[in-house]
N, C-alpha and C positions, 0 to 999 in steps of 0.2 A: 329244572334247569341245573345243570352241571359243566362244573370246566376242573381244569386239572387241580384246583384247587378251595373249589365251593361247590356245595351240593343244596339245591332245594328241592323238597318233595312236597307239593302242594297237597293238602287235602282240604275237603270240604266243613270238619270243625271249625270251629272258631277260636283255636287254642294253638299256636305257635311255639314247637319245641325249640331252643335255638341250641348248639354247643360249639361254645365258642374256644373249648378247649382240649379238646381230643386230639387234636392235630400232631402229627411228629415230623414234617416237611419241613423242611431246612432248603435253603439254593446252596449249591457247594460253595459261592464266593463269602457264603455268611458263617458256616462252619468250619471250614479252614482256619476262621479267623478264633475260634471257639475252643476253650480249654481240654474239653472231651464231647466227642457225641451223647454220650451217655449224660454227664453234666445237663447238658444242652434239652435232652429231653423229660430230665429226672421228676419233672415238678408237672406233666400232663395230667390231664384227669383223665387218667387209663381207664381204657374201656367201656366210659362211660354212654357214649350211641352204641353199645352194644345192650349194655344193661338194659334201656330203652328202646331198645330195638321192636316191640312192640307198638310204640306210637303212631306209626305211619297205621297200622291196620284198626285203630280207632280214629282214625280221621283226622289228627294232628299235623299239620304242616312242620314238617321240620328242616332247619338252615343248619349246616356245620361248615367250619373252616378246617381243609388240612395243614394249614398253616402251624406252625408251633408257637405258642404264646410266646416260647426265647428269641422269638422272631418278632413281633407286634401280638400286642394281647388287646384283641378288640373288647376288652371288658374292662380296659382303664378309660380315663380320661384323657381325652387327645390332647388337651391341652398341656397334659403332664401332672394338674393339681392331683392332691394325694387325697383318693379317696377316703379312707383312714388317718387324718394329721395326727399328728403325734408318735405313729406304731407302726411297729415294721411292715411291709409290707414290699411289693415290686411293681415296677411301673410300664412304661407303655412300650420301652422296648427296654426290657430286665436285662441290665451289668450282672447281675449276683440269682444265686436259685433264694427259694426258702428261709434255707437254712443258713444265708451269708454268702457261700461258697460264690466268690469270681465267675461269670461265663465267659469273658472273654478275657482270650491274651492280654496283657502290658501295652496298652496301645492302639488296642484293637476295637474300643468300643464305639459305638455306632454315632456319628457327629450328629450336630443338629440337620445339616441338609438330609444326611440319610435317613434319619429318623422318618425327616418332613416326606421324604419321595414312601420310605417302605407305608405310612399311612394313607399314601393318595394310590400305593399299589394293591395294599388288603384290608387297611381297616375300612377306609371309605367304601367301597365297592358289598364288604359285606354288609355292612350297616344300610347303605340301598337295598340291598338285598331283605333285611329284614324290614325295614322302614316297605318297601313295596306290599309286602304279607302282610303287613298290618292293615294298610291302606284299601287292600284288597277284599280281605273279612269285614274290615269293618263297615262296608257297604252295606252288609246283610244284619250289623248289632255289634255289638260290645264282644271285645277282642282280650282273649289272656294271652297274654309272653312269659313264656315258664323257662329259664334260665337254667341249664343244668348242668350242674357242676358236681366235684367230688375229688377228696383232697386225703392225705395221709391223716390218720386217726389221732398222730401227737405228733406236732412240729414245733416244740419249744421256745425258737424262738417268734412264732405268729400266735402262740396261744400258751397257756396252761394246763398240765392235763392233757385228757384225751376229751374228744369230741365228742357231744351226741350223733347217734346215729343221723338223724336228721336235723339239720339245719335252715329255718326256713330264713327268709329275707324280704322285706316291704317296708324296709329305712325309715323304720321306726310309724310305720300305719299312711305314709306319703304314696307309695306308689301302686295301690289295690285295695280296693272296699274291703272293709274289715269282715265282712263274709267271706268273700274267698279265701282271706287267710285261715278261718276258724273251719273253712272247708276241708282246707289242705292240711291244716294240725291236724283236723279230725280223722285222717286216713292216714295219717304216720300213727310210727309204735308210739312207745312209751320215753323210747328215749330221741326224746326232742328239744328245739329251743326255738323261740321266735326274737331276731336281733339278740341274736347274742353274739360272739366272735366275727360272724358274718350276716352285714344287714342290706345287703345286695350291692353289685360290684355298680357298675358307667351303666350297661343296658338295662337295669331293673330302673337307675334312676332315672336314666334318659329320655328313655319309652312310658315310665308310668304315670297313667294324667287321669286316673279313674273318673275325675269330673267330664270328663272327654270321652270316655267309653272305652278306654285304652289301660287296662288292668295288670302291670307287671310285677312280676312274684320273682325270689333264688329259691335253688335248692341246692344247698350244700352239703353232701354225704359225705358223712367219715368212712373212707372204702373198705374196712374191714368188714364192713357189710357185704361184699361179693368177692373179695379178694382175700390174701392176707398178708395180715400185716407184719412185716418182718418185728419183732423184738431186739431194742438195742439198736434199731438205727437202723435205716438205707445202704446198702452199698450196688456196686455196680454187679457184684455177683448173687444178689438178693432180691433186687427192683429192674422193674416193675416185676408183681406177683402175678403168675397168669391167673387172666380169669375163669370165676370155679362155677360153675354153674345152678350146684349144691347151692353152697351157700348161699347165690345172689339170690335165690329164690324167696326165701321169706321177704327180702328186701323189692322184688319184682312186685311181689304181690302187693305191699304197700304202695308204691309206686302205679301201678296201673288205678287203685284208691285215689290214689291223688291226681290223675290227668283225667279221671272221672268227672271226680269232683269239679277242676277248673272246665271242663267241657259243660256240665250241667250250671255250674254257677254262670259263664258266658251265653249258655241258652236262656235261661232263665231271669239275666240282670232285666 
């Protein structure tokens, strides 16, 4: 299923890719309003259905939205609560990037009706969209939702430091049997972390009911793993890095380890 703005590719695994942040679609009525395009798209997780771009030929169902999360980020809570209390972070339709930085004009940012209509325009409709794939597999057994993501290596102000390469996420052992996670450590490198900075966004929590047969996992990649990272900061003549093929490779190879692993843990549960 495909429309100008949602892509599903059905396969026959039991393992659900979703990416709910690749998107750089903007409606011109919403960037107009917007401080820069560049701004506006700064904070994607570039490239990443590319990086993945093998999962569909291992049997993986995969959902993306071309939507831009500076538009709705169907990986908050619709309700607005902060995933993260306390710590910075952006919400379900982000005023500000990452790093602080304003998206919109003096004026211009999205009221409450707007907010209410752009969620019953994309977040609801994907989230059917994923909620259906689940409903679907899970006819035949127990269902992974692997969440993928991938973020700048040092954003100061959302972390300290730089990132492990990988980042996993199951909000602290709540939403996936503790197998599949020590499946998915076990196919990552060396440099990893389980709940740490990132302990999965709204769909790892939403979706995961492991009691239920419904297994959802994050992956959060520090991109310097297939990209590179500029030194000294983002700018418009800097960001996004194109993707390098070279590099992503070590990190593919991991990565196909880990949609292994959740394919065989889902066969298997």
């Amino acid at each position: 299923m495909s429309t100008d703005w949602l892509t599903v590719v059905e396969g026959p695994a039991r393992l659900i890719v979703a990416f709910p942040h690749t998107g750089t679609s903007i409606p011109g009525d919403i960037e107009t309003r917007m401080v820069s395009p560049w701004l506006a798209r700064k904070d994607a997780d570039w490239w990443v259905d590319r990086l993945y771009d093998f999962a569909g030929e291992m049997g993986a169902t995969t959902v993306r939205t071309a939507i831009s999360r500076s538009v709705i980020d169907v990986n908050r809570d619709p309700s607005g609560a902060s995933l993260y209390p306390g710590m910075a972070t952006t919400g379900l339709c982000p005023v500000e990037t990452f790093d602080g930085e304003p998206l919109y004009r003096p004026g211009q940012e999205p009221t409450e009706a707007e907010i209410a209509e752009r969620r019953a325009t994309w977040f609801d409709p994907y989230h059917a969209a994923v909620r259906a794939q689940i409903d679907r597999l899970a006819a035949s057994g127990p269902v992974v939702l692997y969440d993928a993501h991938s973020i700048r290596s040092v954003v100061p102000r959302l972390f300290d430091g730089a990132l492990p390469l990988f980042n996993i996420g199951d909000n602290d052992g709540v939403t996936c049997a503790p197998g599949l996670t020590r499946a998915v450590e076990a196919a990552c490198g060396p440099s990893q972390v389980t709940n740490g900075r990132f302990k999965g966004g709204w769909t790892t929590r939403h979706y995961g009911r492991p009691e239920t047969g419904t297994h959802a996992i994050q992956m959060e990649l520090a991109d310097r793993g297939y990209i590179l990272d500029p030194e000294g900061g983002v700018s418009e003549a800097n960001w996004p890095s194109p993707y390098d093929p070279e590099r992503a490779e070590p990190m593919r190879r991991h990565l196909r380890a880990v949609l292994t692993a959740c394919i065989d843990f889902a066969r298997n549960a």
